[in-house]
C-alpha beads as a LAMMPS data file, in Angstrom:
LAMMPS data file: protein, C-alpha beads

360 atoms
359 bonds

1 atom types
1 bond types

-500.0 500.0 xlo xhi
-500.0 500.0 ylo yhi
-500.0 500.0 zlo zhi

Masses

1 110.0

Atoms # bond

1 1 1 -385.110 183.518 -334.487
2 1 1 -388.045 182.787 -336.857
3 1 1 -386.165 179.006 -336.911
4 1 1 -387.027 178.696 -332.911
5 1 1 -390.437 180.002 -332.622
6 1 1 -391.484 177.636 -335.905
7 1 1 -389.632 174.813 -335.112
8 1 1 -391.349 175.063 -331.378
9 1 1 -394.255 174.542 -332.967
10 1 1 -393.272 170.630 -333.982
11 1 1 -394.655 169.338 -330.887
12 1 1 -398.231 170.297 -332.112
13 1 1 -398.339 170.172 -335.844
14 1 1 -395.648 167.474 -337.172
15 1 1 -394.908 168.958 -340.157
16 1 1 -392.908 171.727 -338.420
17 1 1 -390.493 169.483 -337.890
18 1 1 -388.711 169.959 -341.151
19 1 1 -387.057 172.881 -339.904
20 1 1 -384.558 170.738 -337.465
21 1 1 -382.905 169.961 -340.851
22 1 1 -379.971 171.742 -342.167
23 1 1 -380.488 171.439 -346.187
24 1 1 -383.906 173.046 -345.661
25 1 1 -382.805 175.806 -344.097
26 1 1 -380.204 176.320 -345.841
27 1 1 -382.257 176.199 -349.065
28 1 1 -384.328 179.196 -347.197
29 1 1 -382.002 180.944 -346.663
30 1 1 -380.029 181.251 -350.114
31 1 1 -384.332 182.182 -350.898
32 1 1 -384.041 184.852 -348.120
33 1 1 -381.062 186.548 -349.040
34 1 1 -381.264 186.709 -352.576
35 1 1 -385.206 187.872 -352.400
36 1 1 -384.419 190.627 -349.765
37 1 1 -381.340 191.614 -351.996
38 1 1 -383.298 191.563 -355.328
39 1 1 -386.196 194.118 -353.305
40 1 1 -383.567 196.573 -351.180
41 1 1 -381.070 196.743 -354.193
42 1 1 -382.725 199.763 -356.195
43 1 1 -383.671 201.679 -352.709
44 1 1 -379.957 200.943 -351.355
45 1 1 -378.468 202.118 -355.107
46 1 1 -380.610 205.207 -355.169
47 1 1 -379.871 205.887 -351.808
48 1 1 -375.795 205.423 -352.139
49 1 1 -376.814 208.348 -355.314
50 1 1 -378.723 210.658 -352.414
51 1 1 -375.218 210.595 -350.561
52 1 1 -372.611 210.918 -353.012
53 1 1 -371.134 207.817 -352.191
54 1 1 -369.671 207.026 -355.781
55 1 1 -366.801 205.284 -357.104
56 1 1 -363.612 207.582 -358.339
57 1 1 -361.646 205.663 -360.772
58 1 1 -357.853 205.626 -360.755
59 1 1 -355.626 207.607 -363.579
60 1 1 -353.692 204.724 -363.786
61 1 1 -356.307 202.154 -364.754
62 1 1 -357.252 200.834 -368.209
63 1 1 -358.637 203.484 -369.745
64 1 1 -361.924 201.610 -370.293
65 1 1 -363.016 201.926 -366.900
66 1 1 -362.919 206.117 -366.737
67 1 1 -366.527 205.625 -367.921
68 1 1 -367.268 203.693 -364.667
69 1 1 -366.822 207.315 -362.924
70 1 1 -369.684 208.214 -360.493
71 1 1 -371.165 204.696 -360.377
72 1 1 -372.637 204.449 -356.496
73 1 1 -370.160 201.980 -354.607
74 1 1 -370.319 200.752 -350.516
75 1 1 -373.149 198.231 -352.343
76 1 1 -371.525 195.348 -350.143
77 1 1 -373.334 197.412 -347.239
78 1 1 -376.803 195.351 -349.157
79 1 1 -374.925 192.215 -348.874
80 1 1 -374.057 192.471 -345.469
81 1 1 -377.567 193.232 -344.500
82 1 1 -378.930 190.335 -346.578
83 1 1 -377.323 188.204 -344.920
84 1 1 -377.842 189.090 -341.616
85 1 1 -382.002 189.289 -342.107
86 1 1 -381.421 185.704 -343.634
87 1 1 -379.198 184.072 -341.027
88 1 1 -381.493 185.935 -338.422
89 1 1 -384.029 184.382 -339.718
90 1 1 -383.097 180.259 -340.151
91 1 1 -379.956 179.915 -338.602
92 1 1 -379.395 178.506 -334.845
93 1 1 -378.457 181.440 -332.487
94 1 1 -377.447 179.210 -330.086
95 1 1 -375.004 177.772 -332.124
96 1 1 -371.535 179.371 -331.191
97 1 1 -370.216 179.074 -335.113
98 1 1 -372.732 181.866 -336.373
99 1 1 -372.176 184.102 -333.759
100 1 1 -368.345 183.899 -334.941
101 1 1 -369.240 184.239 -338.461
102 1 1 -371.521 187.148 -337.689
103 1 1 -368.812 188.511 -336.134
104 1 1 -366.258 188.156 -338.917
105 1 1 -368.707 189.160 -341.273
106 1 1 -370.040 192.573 -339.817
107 1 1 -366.292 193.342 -338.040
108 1 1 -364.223 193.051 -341.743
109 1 1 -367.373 194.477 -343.431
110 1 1 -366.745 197.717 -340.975
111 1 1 -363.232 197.871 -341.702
112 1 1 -363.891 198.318 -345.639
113 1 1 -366.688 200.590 -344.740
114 1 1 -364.144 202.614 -343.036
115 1 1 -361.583 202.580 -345.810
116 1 1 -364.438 202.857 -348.418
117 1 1 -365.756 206.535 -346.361
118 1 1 -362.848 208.271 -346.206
119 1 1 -361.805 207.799 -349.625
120 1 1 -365.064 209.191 -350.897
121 1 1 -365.525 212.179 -348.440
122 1 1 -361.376 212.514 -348.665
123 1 1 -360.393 213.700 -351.945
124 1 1 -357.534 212.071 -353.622
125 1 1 -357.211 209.955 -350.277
126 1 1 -356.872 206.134 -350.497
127 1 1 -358.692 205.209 -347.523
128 1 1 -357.499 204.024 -344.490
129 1 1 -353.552 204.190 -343.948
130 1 1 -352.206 200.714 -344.355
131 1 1 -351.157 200.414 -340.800
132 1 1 -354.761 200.825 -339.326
133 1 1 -356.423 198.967 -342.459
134 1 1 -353.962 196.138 -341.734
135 1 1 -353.278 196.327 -337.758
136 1 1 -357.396 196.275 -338.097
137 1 1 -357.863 193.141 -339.798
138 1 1 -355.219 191.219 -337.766
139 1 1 -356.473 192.230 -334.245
140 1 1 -359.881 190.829 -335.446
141 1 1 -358.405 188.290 -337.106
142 1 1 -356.670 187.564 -333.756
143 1 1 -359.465 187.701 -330.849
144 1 1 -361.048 185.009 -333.769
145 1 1 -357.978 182.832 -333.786
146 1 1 -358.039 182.316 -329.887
147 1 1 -361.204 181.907 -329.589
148 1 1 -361.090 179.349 -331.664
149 1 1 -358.088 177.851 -329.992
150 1 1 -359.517 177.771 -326.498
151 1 1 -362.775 176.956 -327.948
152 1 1 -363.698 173.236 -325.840
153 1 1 -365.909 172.303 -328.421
154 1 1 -363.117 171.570 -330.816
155 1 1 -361.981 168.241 -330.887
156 1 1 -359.185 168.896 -333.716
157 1 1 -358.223 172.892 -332.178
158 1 1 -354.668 173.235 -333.510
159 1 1 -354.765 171.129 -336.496
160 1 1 -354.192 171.211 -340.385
161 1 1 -355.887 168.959 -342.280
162 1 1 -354.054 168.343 -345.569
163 1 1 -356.866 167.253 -348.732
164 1 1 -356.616 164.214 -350.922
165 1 1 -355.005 161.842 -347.790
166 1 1 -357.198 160.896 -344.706
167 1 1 -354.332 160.681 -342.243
168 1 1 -352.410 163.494 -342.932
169 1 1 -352.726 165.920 -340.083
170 1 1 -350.647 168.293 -338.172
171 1 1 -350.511 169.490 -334.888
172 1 1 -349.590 173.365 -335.292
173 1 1 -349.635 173.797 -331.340
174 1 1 -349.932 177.770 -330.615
175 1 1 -349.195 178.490 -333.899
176 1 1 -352.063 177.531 -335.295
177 1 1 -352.882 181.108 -334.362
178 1 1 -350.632 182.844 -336.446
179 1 1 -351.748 180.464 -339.210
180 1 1 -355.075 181.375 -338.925
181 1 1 -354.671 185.074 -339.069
182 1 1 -352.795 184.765 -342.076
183 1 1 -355.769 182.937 -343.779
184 1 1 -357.918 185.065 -342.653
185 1 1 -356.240 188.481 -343.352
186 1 1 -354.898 187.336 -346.724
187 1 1 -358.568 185.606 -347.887
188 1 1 -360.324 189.343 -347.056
189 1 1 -357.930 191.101 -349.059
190 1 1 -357.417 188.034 -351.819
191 1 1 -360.856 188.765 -352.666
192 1 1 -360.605 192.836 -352.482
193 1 1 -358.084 192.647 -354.639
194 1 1 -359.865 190.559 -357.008
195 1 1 -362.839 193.215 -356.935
196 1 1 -361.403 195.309 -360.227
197 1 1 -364.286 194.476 -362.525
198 1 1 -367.805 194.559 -362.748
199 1 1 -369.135 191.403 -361.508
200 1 1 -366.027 189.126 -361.139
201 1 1 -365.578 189.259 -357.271
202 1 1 -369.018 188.076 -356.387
203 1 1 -368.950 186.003 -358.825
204 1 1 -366.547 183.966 -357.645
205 1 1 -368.007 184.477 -354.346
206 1 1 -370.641 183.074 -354.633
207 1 1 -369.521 180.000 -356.619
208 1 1 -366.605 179.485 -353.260
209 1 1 -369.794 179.664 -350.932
210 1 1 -371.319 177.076 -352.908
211 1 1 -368.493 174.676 -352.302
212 1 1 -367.492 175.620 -348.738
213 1 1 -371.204 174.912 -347.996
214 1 1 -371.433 171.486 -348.981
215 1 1 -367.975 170.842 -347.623
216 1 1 -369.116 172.474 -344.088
217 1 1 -372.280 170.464 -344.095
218 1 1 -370.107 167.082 -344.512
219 1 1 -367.838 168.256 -341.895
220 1 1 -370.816 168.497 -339.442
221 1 1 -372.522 165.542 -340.174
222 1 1 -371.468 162.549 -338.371
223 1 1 -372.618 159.740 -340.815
224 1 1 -370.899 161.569 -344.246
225 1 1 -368.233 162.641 -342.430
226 1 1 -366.964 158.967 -341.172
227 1 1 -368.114 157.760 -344.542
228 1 1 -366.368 159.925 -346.361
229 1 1 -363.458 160.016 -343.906
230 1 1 -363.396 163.845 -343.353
231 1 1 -362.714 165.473 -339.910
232 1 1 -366.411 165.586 -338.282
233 1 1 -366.384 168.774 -336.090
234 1 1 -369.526 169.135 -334.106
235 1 1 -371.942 172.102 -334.517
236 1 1 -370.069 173.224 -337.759
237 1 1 -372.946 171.612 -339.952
238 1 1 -374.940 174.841 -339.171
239 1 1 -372.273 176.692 -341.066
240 1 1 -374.090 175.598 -344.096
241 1 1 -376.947 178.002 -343.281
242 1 1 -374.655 180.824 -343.282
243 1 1 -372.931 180.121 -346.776
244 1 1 -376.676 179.753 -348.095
245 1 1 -376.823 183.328 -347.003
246 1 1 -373.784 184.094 -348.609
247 1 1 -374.303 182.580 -351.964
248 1 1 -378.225 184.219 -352.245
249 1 1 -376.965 187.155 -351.030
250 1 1 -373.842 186.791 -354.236
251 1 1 -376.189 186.231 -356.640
252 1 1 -378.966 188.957 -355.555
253 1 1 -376.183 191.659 -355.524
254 1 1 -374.859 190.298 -359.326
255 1 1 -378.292 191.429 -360.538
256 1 1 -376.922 194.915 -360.039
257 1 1 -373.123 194.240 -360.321
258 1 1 -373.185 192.693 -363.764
259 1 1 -371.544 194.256 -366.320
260 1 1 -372.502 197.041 -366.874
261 1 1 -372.636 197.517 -363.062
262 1 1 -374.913 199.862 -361.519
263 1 1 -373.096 199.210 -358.196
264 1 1 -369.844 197.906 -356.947
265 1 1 -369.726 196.481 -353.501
266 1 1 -366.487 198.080 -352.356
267 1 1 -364.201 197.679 -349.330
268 1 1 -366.944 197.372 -347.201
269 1 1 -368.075 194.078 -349.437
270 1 1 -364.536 192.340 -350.148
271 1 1 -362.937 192.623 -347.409
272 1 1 -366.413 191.283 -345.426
273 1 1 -367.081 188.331 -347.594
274 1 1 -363.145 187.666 -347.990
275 1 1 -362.719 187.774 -343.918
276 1 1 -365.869 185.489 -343.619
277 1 1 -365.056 182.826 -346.245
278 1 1 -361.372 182.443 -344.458
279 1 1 -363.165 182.067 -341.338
280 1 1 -364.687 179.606 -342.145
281 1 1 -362.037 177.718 -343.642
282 1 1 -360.306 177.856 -340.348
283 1 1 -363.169 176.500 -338.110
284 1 1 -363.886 173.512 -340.576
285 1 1 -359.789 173.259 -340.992
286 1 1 -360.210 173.579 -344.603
287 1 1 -357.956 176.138 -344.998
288 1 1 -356.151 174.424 -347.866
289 1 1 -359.165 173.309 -349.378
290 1 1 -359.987 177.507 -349.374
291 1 1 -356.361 177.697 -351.547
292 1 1 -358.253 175.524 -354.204
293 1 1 -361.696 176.435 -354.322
294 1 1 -360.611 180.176 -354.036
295 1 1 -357.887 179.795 -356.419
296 1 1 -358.653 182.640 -358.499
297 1 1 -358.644 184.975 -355.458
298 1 1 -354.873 183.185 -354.835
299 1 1 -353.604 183.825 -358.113
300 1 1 -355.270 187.503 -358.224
301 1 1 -353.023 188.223 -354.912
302 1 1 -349.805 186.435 -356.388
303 1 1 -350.124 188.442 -359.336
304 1 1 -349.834 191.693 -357.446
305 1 1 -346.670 190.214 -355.367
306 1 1 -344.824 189.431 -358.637
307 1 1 -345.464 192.706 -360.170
308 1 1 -344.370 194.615 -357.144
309 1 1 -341.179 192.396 -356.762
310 1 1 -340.335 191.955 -360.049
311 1 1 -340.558 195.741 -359.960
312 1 1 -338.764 196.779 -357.269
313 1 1 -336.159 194.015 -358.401
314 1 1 -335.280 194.587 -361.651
315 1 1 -337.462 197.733 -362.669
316 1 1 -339.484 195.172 -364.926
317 1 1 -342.987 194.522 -364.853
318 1 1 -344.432 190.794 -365.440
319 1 1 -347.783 192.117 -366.458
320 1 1 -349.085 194.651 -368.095
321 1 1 -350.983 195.581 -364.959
322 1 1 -351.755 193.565 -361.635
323 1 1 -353.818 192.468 -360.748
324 1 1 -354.222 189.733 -363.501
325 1 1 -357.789 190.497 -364.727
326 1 1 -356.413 194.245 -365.820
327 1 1 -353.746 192.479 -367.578
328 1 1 -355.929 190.494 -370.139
329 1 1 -358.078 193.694 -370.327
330 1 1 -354.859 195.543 -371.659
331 1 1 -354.006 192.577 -374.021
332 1 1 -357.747 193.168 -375.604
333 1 1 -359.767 191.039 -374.097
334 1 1 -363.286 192.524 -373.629
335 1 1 -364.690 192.903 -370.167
336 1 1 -367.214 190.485 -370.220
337 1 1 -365.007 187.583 -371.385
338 1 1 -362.344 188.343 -369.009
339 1 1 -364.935 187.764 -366.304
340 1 1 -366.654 184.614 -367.503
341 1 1 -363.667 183.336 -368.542
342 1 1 -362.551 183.734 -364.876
343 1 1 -365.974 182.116 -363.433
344 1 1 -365.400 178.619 -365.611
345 1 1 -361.908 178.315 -364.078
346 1 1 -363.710 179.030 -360.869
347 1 1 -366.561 176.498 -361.165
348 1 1 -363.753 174.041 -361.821
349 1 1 -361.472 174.943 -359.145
350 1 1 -364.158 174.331 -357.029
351 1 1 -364.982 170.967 -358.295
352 1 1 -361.683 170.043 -357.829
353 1 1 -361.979 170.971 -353.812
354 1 1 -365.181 169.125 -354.116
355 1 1 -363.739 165.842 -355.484
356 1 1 -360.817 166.339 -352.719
357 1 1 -363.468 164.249 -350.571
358 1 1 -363.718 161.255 -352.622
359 1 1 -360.383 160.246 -353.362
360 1 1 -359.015 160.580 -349.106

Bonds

1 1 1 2
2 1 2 3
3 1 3 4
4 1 4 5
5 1 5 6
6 1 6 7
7 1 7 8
8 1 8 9
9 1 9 10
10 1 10 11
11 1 11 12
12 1 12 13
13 1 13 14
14 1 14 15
15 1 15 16
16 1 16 17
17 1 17 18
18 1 18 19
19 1 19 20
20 1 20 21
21 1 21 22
22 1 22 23
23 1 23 24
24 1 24 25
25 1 25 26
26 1 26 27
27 1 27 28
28 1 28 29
29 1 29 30
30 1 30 31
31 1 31 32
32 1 32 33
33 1 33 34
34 1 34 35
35 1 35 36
36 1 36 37
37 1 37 38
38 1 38 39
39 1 39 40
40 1 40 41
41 1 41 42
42 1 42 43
43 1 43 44
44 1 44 45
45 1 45 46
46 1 46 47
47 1 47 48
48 1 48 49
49 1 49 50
50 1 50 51
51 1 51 52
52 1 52 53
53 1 53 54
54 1 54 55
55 1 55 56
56 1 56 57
57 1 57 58
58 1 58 59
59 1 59 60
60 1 60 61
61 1 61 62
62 1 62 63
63 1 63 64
64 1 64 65
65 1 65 66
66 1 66 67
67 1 67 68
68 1 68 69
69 1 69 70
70 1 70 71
71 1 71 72
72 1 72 73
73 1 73 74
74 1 74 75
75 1 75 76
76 1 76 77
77 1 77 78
78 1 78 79
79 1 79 80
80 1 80 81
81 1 81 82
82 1 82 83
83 1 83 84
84 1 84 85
85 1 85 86
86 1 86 87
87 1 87 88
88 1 88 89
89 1 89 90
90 1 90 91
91 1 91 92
92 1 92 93
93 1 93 94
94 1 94 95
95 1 95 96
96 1 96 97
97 1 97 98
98 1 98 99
99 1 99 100
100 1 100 101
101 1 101 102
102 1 102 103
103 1 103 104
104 1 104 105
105 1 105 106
106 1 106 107
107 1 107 108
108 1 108 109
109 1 109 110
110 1 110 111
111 1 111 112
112 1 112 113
113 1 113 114
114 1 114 115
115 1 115 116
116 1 116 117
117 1 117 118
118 1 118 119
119 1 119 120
120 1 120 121
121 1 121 122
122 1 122 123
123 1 123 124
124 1 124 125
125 1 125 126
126 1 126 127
127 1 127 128
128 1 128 129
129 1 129 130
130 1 130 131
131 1 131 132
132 1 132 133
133 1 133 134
134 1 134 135
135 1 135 136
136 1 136 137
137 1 137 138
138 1 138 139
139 1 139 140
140 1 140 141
141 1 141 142
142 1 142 143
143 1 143 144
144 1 144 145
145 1 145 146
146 1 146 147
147 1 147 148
148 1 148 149
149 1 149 150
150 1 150 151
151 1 151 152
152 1 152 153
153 1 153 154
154 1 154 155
155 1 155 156
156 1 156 157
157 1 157 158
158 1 158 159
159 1 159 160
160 1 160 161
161 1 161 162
162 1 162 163
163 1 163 164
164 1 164 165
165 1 165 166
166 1 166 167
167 1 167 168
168 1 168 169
169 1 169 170
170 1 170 171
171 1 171 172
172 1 172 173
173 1 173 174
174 1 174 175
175 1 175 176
176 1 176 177
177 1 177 178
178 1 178 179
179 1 179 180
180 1 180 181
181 1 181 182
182 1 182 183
183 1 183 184
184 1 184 185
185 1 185 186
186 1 186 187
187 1 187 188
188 1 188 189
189 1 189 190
190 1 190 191
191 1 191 192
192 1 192 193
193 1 193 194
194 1 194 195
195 1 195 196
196 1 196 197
197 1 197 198
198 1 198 199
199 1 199 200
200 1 200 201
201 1 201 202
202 1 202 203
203 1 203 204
204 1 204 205
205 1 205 206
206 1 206 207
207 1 207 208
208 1 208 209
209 1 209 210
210 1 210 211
211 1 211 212
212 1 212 213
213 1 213 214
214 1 214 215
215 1 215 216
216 1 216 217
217 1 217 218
218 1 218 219
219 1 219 220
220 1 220 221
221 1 221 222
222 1 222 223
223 1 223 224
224 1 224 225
225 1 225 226
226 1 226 227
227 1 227 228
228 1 228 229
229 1 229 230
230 1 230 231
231 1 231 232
232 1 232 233
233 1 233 234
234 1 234 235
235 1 235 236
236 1 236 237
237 1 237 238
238 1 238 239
239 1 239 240
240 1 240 241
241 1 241 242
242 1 242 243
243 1 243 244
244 1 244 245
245 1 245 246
246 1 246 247
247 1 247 248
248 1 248 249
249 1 249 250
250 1 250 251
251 1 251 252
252 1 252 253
253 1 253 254
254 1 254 255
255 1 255 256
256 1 256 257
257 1 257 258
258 1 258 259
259 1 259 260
260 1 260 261
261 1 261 262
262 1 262 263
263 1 263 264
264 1 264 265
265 1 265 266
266 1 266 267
267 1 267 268
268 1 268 269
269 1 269 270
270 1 270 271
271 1 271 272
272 1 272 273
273 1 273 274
274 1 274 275
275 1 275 276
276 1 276 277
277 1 277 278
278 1 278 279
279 1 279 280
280 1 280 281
281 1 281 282
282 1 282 283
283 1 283 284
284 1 284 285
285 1 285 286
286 1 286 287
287 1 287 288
288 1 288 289
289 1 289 290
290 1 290 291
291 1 291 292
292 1 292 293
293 1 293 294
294 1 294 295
295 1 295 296
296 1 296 297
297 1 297 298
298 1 298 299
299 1 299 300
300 1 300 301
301 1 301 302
302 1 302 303
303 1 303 304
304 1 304 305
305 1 305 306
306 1 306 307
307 1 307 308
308 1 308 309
309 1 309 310
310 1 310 311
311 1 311 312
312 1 312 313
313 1 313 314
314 1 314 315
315 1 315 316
316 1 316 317
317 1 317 318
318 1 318 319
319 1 319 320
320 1 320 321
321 1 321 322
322 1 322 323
323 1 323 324
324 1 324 325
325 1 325 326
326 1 326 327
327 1 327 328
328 1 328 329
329 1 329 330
330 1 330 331
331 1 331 332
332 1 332 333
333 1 333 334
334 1 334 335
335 1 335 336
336 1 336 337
337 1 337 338
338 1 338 339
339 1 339 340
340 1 340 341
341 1 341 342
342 1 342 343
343 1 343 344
344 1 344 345
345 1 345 346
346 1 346 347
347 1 347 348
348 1 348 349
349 1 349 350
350 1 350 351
351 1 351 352
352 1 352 353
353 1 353 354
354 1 354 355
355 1 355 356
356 1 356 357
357 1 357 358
358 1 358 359
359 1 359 360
């Protein structure tokens, strides 16, 4: 919006110009987001007060965390909006890619706002019943996929790009669409489930928009793309504006969510920025690359399917709680460690998807 009407101006005074490129936007936008999240954040917290909307913690959690009672949640309603002034602002709204992430974004966020309600105004409810939370998430998840299947402007539509070799892809045919609802689906709730302390989820948020941008930005960029012998995938280089958005929006919201939190983003903010990060992965055909650079979200989610098999199995438990984080909590491992220790491994994982593009 603000990108068109300033960029219109070129024609008149030259230096206008600079908004045609996708770095500097980009750069505004992480500005944007985190400014507008650093100014709202104490009206949205006090507000979230006003209205009761405040975490209840579980019986069965470490015990450290009963003193987390009454802390305002629903906070990822702050991040949503962030982002949305900020892409509203510098991103291309003719470009079909944010309208789809926009979509994603707001649609997942809605679905977590949902489940986030009615356990609040529900006592001793857990939110939406699994088969509308779920049956939710894959009909968005769904009208995404085919979109994206029919979508014309997609030279590579139904195929998986495997990392580290240049040559190695693979025609999925129609199911590329179950595929894709699977990384979707599972990346939204990877990183709900991964929301258990204060501060770790965005976290590792915003250090996976961080990578996905500069990988989305390669991906749309004809030059780096051939040089680097990535799939180039026109109109996707915009994308790069959106995880600017994402990543100011992260670390404007971890002002508040660091430990000790004064807010926790809830539902409404995992399952949006989890839906939007594995949409993303599946327009750019990264959705490997996702595996690696959100590997803590991956192991988060494995750790709650071993415990529940191993469980249901043998009666045993592999950890002393899933997900993981709770388990190092339980072994003694103070809060704060537990999530930095979680970030460096982060950071590195997403190196490692980073360096994916030099060694195809």
């Amino acid at each position: 919006m603000l990108y068109s009407l300033l960029y219109n101006l070129h024609e008149w005074f030259s230096p206008m110009n600079v908004f045609r490129y996708i770095t500097f936007r980009t750069s505004l936008a992480i500005l944007t987001a985190m400014f507008f999240s650093l100014f709202l954040g104490p009206w949205i917290i006090n507000k979230l007060k006003r209205l009761s909307m405040t975490q209840r913690i579980r019986d069965d959690g470490p015990k450290t965390h009963m003193n987390k009672e009454g802390t305002p949640t629903m906070g990822g309603i702050l991040i949503i909006l962030c982002i949305l002034i900020s892409i509203l602002l510098w991103g291309d709204l003719k470009n079909i890619y944010i309208w789809i992430m926009i979509i994603s974004l707001t649609g997942f966020g809605f679905i977590g706002f949902c489940d986030d309600y009615l356990k609040i105004i529900k006592s001793n409810s857990k939110g939406l019943k699994a088969r509308y939370k779920f049956g939710s998430q894959i009909a968005l998840a769904l009208l995404i996929s085919i979109f994206l299947y029919i979508n014309p402007k997609d030279p590579y539509t139904d195929v998986l790009s495997i990392p580290f070799f240049k040559k190695w892809l693979f025609d999925l045919g129609l199911f590329y669409i179950p595929f894709s609802i699977i990384v979707i689906v599972g990346s939204s709730n990877a990183v709900n489930l991964t929301d258990g302390i204060d501060g770790l989820a965005i976290g590792l948020v915003a250090i996976a928009a961080f990578a996905t941008g500069a990988l989305v930005y390669i991906s749309g960029h004809k030059g780096l793309a051939q040089y680097l012998q990535v799939l180039y995938l026109p109109l996707t280089g915009e994308l790069a504006v959106f995880c600017g958005a994402m990543f100011g929006a992260s670390l404007g919201f971890l002002w508040f969510n660091s430990y000790p939190a004064d807010v926790f983003m809830g539902d409404v903010g995992s399952l949006g920025l989890g839906g939007s990060l594995g949409t993303i992965a599946v327009i750019t055909k990264h959705e490997i690359v996702l595996a690696v650079v959100g590997g803590i979200f991956v192991i988060e989610t494995l750790s709650v399917i071993l415990q529940v098999v191993s469980f249901k199995l043998t009666g045993k438990r592999v950890f002393k709680m899933a997900p993981i984080h709770h388990h190092f909590e339980l072994k003694g491992w103070p809060e704060p460690k537990v999530i930095v220790r979680f970030w460096i491994i982060g950071i590195m994982l997403a190196l490692l998807s980073l360096a994916t593009l030099k060694v195809r």
